[in-house]
N, C-alpha and C positions, 0 to 999 in steps of 0.2 A: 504494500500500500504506500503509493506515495505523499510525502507530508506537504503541507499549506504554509505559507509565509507565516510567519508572527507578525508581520504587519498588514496594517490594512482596513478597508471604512468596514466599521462596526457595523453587524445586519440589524436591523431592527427586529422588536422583537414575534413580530407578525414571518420572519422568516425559515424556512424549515430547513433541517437535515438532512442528512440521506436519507433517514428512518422516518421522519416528521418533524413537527414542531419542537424546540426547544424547550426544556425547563428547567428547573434545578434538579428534580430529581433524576432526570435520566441521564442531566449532566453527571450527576453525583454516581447514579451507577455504573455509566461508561467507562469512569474513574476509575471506580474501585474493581470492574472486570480489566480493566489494561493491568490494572497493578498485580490485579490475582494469574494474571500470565504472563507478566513479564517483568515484576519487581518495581520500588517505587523510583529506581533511578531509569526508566521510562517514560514514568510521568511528566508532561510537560504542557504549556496549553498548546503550543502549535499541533504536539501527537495525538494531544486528548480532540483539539479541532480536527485533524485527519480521520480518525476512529468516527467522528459524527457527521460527517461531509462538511464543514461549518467553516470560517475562517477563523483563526486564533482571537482575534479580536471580539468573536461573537458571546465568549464566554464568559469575558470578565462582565457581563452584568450577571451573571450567575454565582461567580468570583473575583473578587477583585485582585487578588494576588497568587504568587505560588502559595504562600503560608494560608490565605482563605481556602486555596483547593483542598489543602491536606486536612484543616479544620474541617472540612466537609465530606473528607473520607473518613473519617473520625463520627461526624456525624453518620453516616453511610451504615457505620459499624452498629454504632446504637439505636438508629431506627431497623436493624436486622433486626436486633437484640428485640425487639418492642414487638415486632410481627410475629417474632416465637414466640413469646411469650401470652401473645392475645392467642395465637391460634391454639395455645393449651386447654385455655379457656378452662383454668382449673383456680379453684376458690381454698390457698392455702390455709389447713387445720390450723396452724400458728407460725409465731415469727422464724423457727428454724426452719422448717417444712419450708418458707416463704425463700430464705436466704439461701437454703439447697438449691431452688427452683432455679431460683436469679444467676446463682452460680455453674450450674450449669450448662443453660442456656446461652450465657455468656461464652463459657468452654466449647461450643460447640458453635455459636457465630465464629468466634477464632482462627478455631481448627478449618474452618470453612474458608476462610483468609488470613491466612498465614505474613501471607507481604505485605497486610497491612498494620498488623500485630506492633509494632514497634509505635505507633503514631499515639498510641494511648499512650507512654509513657514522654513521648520527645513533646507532641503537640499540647499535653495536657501539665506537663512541666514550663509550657512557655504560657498561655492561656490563663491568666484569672478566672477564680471561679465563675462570677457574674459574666465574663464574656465568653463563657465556653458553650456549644452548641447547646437548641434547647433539650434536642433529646438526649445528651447529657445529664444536662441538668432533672430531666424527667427518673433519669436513672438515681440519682444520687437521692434527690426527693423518694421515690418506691422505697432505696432500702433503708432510708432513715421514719419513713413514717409507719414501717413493720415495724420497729423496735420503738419508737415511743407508742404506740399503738399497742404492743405489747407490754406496755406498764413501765420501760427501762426510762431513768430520768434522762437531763440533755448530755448530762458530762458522762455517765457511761452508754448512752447513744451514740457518742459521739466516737468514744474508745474503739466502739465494736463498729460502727464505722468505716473505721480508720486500718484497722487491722482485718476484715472483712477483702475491704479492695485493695489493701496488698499482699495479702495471700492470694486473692483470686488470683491478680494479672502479674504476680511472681510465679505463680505455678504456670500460670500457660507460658510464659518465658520460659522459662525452664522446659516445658513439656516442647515447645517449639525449637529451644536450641540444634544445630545440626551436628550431630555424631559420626557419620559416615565419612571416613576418612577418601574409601576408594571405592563407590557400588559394586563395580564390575569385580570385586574380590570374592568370591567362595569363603574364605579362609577367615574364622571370624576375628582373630587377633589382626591379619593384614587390611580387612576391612573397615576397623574402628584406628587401624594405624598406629598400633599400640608399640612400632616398629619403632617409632618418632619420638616417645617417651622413654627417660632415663628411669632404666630398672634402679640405679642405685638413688636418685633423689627424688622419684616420684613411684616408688613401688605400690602404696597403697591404692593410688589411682590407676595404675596398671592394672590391678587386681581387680578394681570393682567396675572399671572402663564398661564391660559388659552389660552389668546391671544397669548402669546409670543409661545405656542406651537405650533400655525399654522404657517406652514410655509407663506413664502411672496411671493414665487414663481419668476417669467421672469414680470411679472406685478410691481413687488416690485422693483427688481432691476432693472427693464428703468426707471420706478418713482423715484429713488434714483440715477440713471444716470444724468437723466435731471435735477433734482437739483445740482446734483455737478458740470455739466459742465455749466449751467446757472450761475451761482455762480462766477465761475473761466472765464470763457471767454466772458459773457454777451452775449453766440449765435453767435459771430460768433469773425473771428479771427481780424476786427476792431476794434470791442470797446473792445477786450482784451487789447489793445496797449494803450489806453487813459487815 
């Protein structure tokens, strides 16, 4: 496919694409499908204009920068998040039942875009709260209004919070890291390239190279759930108070 100038007169917005009319969101998904096949150093407005028939210029009313694009693949993320979660269409028994739900579903938009996975921590590290998308913000509101809704006050709402979504999007970092040294290897030491590691100053990682390669899966992260919220609220929002 060949690409369009980055420069050039802005189409109005009565103007269609190859597929049709323009809008935010299918700008936003065309985005986030380039990125999921071919990484986010792909992403650009002239290729994102090529993938839509459009001229680069068409998009900046959609977004107005490269940092608004990746804001809006960010968003992209969280309204996936939001359509799993309505199509469950399930009324959690309580606040842990609730925060299983949320965390999973998240795990599993993720797993489903992988190369977009880094932009919750780089875009949401640059981002003030207030000016971070709103289904962001819709997410952050869900899991703070299960735990006060569940009786927990503001300041250990806040705790479990806090510690909530850095377990979450710790573990799918982790779960996402890449381990395969060489695919095309049989051989499972020459595979994970365990060849490359000093036996004498890195034995212990040598040893466990293999484990750490399987993933932990939705079984990993409710088991690492239920310990951190067992930790932090003792189970229920009582004996977090004590």
């Amino acid at each position: 496919m060949t690409g369009v100038p980055e420069t050039g007169p802005a189409r109005r917005a009565s103007d269609r694409g190859r597929y049709g009319r323009l809008s935010r969101e299918r700008v936003l998904a065309s985005a986030l499908a380039l990125v999921d096949q071919e990484g986010l150093s792909a992403l650009s407005m002239r290729r994102l204009g090529a993938e839509l028939g459009v001229e680069a210029m068409a998009l900046y009313r959609y977004a107005s920068s490269k940092d608004a694009l990746l804001d809006g693949l960010v968003e992209a993320l969280y309204l996936g998040l939001e359509e799993r979660l309505a199509a469950e269409g399930v009324q959690d028994a309580d606040w842990r039942a609730g925060l299983h739900r949320i965390a999973r579903a998240t795990y599993d938009v993720c797993l489903a875009h992988p190369q977009a996975v880094p932009l919750l921590a780089t875009r949401l590290l640059a981002v003030p709260l207030a000016r971070r998308p709103t289904a962001v913000l819709r997410d952050h509101e869900r899991v703070l209004a299960l735990l006060r809704g569940a009786g927990f006050d503001e300041t250990t709402a806040s705790a479990v919070f806090r510690a909530f979504t850095a377990w979450l999007l710790g573990y799918v970092t982790v779960e996402l890291r890449p381990m395969v040294d060489n695919p095309d290897e049989t051989d499972p030491a020459f595979r994970l390239g365990l060849h490359r590691l000093s036996p004498r100053e890195l034995p212990t990682l040598r040893e466990t190279a293999a484990a750490l390669a399987e993933r932990g899966g939705p079984e990993g992260l409710a088991a690492g759930l239920d310990a951190l919220l067992d930790g932090l609220t003792g189970g229920s929002p009582s004996a977090a108070s004590r």
